[in-house]
N, CA and C of each residue as an Amber inpcrd file, in Angstrom:
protein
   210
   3.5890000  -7.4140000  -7.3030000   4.9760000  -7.2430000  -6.9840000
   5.2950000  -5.7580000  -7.0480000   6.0350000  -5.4630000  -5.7940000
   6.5120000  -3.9110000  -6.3500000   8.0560000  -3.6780000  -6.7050000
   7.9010000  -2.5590000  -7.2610000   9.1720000  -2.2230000  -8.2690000
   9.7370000  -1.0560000  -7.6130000  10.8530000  -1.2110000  -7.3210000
  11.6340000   0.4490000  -6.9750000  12.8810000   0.0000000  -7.8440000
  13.0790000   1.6740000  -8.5300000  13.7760000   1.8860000  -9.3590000
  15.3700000   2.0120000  -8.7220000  16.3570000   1.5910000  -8.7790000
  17.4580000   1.6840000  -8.0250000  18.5670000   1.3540000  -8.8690000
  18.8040000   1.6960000 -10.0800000  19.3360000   2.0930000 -10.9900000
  19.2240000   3.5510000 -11.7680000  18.4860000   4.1700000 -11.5710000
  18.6170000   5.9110000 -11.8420000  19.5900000   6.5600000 -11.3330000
  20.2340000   6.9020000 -12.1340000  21.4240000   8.0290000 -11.4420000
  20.5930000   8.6530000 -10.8790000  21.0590000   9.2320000 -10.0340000
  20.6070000  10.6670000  -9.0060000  21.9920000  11.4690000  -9.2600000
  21.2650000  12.7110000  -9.9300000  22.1700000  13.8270000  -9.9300000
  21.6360000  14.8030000  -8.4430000  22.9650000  15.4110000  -8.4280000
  22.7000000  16.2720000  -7.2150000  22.4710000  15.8090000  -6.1000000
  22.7900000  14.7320000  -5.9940000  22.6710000  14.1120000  -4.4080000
  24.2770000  13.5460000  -3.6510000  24.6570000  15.0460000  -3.3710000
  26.1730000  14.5100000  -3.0420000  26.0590000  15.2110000  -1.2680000
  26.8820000  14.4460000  -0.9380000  27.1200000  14.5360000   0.6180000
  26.4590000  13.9430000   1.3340000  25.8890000  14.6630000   2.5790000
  25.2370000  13.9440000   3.7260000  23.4450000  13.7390000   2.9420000
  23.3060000  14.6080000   2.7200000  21.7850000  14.6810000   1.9740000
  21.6310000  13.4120000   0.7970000  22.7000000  13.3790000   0.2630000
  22.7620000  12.2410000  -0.4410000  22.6810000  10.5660000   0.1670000
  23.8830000  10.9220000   1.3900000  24.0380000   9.4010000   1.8430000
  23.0140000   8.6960000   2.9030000  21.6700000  10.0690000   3.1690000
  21.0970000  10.0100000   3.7000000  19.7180000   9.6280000   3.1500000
  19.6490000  10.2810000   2.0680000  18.7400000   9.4970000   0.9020000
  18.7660000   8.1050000   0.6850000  20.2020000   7.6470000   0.2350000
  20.4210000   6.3600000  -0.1350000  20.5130000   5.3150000   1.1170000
  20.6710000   6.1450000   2.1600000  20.0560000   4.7890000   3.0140000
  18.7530000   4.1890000   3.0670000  17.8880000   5.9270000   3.1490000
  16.0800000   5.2920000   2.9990000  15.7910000   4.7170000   1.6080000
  16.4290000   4.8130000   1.2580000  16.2670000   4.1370000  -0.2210000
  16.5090000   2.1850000  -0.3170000  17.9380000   2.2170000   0.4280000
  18.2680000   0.8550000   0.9260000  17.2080000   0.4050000   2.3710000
  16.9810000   1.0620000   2.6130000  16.0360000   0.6240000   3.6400000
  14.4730000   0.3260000   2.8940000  13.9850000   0.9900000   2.0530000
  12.6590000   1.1560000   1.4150000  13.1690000  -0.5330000   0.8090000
  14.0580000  -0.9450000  -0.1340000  14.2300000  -1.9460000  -0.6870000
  14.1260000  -3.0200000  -0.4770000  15.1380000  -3.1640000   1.3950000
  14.7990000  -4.1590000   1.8550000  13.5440000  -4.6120000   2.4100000
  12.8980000  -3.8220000   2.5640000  10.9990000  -4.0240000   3.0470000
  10.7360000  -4.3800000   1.7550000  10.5880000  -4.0610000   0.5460000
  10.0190000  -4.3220000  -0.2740000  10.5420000  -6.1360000  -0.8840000
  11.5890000  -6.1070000  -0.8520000  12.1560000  -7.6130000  -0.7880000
  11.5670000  -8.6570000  -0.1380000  11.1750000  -8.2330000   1.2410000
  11.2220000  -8.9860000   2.4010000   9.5000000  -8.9780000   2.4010000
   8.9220000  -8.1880000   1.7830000   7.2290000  -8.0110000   1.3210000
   7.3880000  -9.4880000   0.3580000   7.8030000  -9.0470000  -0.6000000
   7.8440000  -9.9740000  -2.0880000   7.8850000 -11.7560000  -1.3120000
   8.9730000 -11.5020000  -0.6710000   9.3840000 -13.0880000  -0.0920000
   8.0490000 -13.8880000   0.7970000   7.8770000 -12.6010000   1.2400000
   6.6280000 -13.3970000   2.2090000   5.2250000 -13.5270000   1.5450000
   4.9350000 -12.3960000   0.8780000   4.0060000 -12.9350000  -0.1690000
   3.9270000 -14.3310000  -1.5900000   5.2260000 -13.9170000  -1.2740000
   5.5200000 -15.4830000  -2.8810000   5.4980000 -17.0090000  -1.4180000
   5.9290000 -16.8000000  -0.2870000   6.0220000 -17.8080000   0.8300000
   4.2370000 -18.0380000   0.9720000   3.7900000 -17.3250000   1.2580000
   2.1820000 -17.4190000   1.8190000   1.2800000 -17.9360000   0.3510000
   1.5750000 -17.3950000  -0.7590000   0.5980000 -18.4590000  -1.9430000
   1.2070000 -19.8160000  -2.2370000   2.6100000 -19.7030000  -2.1180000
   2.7500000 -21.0460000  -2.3420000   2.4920000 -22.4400000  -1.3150000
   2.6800000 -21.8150000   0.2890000   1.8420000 -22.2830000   1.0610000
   0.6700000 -22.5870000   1.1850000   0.1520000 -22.3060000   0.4740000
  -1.4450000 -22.3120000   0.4040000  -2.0440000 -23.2280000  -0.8190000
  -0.8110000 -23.7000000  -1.5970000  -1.1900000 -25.1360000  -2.5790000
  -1.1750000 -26.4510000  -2.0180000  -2.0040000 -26.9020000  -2.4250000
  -2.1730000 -28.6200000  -2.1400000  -0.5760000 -28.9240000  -2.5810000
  -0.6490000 -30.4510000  -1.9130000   0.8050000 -31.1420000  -2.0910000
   0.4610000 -31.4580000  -3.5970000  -0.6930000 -32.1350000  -4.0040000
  -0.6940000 -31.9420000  -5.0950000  -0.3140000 -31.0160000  -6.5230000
  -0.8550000 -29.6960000  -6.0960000  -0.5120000 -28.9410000  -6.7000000
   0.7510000 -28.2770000  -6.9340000   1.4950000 -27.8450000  -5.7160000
   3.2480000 -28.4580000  -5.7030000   3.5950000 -29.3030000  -6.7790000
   3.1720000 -30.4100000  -6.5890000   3.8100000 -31.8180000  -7.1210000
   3.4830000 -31.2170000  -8.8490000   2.1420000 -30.6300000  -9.3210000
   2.2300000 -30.2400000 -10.7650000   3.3670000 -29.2860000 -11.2820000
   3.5250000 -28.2900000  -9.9090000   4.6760000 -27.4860000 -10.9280000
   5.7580000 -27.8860000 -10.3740000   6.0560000 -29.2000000 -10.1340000
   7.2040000 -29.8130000  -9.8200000   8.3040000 -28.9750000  -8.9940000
   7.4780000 -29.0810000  -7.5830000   7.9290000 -28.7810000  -6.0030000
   7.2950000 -29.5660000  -5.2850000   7.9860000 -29.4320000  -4.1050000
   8.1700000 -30.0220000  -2.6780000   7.8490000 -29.0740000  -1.5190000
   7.1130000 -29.2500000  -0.7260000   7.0280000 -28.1250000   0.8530000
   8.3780000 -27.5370000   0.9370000   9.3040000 -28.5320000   0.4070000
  10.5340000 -27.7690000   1.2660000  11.5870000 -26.9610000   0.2220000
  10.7620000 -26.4550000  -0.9590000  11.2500000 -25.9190000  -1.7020000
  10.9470000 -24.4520000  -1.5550000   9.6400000 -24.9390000  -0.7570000
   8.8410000 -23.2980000  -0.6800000   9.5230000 -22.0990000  -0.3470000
  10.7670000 -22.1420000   0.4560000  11.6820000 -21.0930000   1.3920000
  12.5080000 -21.0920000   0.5760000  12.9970000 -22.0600000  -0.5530000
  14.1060000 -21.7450000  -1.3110000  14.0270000 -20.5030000  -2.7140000
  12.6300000 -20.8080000  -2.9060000  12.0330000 -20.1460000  -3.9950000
  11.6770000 -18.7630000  -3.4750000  11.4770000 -18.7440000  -2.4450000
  11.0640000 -17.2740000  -1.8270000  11.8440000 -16.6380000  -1.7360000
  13.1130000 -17.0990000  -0.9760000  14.5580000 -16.4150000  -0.5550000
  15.3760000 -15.7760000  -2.1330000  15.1000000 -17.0710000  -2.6210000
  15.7910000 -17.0120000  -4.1470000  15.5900000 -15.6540000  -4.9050000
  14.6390000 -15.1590000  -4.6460000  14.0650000 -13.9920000  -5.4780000
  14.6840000 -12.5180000  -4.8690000  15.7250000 -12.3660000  -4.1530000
  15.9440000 -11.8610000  -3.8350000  17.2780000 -11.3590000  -4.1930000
């Protein structure tokens, strides 16, 4: 899983240089989100129904749990 820090103040980042930062920043995040989702989507896809059924899920939980993490 990756981690970006997006709670650090940033000093000195005022104006355009700033709001221009914090977009690639909001942009870096949402890739990294949208990484996480599809990776937690693709292993859990990849369990038997059985195995689902041990950690007490369903196929059609799989998208809820992925999205959820977000």
């Amino acid at each position: 899983m990756a981690v970006l820090d997006t709670t650090r103040a940033t000093t000195g980042s005022f104006g355009l240089a700033g709001r221009i930062g914090g977009f690639f920043a909001a942009v870096v995040n949402a890739v990294v989100e949208w990484n996480d989702a599809r990776v937690t989507r693709n292993a859990l896809s990849g369990l038997s129904d059985r195995e689902l059924d041990d950690i007490g899920m369903c196929r059609g939980d799989i998208d809820v749990v992925a999205d959820s993490r977000r």
